[in-house]
C-alpha positions as CSV (number, residue, x, y, z in Angstrom):
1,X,89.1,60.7,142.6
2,X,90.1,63.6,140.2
3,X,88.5,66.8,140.5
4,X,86.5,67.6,137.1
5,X,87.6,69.6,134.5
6,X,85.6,72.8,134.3
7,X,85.4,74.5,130.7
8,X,84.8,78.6,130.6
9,X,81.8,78.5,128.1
10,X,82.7,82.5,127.5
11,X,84.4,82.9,124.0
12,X,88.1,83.9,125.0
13,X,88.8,87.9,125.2
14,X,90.7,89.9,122.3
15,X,93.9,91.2,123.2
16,X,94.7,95.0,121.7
17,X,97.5,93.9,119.3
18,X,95.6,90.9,118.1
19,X,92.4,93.5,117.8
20,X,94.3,95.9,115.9
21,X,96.1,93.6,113.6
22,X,93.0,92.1,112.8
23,X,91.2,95.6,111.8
24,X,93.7,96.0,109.5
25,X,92.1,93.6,107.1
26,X,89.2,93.3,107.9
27,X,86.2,94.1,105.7
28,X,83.8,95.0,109.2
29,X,84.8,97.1,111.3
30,X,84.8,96.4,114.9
31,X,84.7,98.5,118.1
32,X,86.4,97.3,121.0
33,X,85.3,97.5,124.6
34,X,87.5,95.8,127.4
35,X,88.4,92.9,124.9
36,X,85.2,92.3,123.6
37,X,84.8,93.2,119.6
38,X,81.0,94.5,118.5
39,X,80.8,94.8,114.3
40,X,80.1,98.2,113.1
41,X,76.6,98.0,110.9
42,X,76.7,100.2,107.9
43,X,75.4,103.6,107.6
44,X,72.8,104.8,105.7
45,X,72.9,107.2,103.3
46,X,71.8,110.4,105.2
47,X,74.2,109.4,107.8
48,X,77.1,109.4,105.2
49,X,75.9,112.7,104.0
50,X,75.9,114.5,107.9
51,X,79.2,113.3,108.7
52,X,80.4,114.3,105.7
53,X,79.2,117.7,105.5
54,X,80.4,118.4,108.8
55,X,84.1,116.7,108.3
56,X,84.4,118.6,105.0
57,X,82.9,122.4,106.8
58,X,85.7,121.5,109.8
59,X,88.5,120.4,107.4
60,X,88.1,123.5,105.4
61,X,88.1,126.1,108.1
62,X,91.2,124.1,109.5
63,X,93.1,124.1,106.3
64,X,96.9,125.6,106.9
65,X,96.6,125.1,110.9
66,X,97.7,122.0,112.6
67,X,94.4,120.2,113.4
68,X,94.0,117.2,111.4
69,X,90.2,115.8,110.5
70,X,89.4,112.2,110.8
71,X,86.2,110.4,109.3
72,X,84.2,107.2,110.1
73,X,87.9,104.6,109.9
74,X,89.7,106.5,112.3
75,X,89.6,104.8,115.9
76,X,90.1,106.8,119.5
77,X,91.9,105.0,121.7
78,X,90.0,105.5,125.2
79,X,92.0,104.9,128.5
80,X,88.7,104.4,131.1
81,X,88.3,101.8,133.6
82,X,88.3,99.8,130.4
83,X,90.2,99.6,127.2
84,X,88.2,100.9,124.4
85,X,88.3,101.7,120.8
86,X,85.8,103.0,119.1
87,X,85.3,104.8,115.4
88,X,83.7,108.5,115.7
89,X,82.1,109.3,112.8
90,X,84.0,112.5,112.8
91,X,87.3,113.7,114.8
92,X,89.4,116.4,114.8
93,X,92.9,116.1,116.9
94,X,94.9,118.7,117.1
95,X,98.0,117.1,119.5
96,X,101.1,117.0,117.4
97,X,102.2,114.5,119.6
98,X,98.9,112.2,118.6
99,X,100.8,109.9,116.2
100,X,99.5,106.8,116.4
101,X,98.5,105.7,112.5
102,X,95.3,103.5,113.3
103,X,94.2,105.1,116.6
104,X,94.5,108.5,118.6
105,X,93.9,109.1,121.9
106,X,93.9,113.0,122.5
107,X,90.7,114.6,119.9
108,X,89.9,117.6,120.6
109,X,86.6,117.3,119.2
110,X,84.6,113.9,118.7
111,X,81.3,114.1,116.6
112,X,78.7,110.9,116.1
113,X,76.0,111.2,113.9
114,X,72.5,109.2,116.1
115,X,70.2,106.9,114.5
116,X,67.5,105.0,116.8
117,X,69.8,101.8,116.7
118,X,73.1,104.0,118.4
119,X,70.8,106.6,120.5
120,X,71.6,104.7,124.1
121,X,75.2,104.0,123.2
122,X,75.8,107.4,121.6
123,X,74.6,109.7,124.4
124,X,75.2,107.5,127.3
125,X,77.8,105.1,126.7
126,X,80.1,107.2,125.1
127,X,79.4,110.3,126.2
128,X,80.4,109.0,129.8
129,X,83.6,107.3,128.6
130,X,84.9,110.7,126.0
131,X,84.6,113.2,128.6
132,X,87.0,111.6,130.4
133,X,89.5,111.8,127.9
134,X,91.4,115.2,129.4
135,X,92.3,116.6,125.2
136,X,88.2,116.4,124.9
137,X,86.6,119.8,124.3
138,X,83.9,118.9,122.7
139,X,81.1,116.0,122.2
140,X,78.9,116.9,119.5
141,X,75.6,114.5,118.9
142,X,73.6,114.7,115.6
143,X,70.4,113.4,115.3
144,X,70.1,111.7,111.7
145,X,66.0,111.7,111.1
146,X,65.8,115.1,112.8
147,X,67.5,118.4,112.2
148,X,68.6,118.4,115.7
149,X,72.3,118.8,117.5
150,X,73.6,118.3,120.8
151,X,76.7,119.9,121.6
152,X,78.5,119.0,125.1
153,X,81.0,121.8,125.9
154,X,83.7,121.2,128.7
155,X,83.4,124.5,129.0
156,X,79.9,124.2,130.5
157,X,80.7,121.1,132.5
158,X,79.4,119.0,129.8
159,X,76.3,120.2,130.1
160,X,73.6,119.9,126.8
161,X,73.1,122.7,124.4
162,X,70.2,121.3,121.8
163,X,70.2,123.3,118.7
164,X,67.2,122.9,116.4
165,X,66.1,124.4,113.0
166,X,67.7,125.4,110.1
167,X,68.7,128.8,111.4
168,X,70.5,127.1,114.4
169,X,74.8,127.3,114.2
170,X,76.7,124.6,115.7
171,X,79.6,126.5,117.1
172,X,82.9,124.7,118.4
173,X,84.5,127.1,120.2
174,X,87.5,125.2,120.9
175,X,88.4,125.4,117.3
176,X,86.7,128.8,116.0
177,X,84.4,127.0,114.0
178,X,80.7,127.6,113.3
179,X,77.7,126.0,111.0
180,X,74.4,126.1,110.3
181,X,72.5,123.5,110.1
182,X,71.2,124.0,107.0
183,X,74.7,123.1,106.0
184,X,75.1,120.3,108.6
185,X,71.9,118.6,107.0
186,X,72.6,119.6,103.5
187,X,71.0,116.5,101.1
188,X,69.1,115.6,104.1
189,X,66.6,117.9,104.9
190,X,64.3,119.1,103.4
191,X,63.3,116.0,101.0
């Protein structure tokens, strides 16, 4: 009598080469988490206008130093108990030795911008697997349907600092940098 045949009903797991030659063409972006792809939904347009206000305020004040800016199709490459990629909607790396063209794995400062649908994945999830990344300085959370920012400092052991209001400045001190959020939400708020 043969012993049966038993089939693994679990779709098989991505390796990281075939992941990242697959992003290359693909029209959906994927994040990747211990060989497991999720699709990337689209963002809105207030979404599109935060990140870019913020990339375009951090890319200016780092023009003619060695920091480099990254927006929405860059992936960080996260070494955890798991292999991860994910995109941050903004990133700013500043490791010449950082060289990877699809990925990087030392940012200096990672920024998401929260809707309801990322909220549990954006300040748990991730904020537990980029603090671990040692080139991490800062891990900066902004709420899209409020004017409100997190901003998790190494510095302070990671700890929260919620800025609200207009008249509130998102400061990075690990770069010099500082903005208002008038400017952070600029074609956002107010309607």
């Amino acid at each position: 009598m043969s012993a049966a045949l038993k089939l693994d009903p679990r779709p098989p797991k991505w390796t990281v080469q075939d992941y990242l030659e697959a992003e290359k063409t693909s029209e959906v972006r994927h994040e990747f988490v211990a060989g497991d792809l999720y699709a990337m939904a689209g963002a809105s347009e207030d979404h599109n206008f935060i990140s870019l206000n913020i990339a375009a305020a951090i890319r200016n004040h780092l023009r003619g130093k060695p920091c480099k800016v990254f927006i929405h199709d860059m992936k960080v490459h996260v070494f955890a108990n798991l292999t991860l990629f994910y995109y941050p909607d903004v990133m700013v790396v500043c490791d010449p030795e950082d060289t990877e063209r699809y990925y990087k794995t030392r940012p200096r400062i990672i920024v998401e911008v929260v809707s309801s649908s990322t909220l549990n994945t954006d300040t748990r999830e991730k904020l537990i697997t980029f603090i671990q990344l040692p080139s991490l300085e800062e891990y900066v959370l902004v709420e899209q349907d409020s004017m409100t920012v997190t901003v998790h400092h190494r510095s302070k052991n990671w700890l929260p600092d919620v800025l609200t209001g207009a008249d509130a400045v998102l400061e990075l001190s690990s770069i010099g940098f500082s903005l208002p959020l008038r400017e952070v939400y600029e074609g956002v708020f107010p309607k």
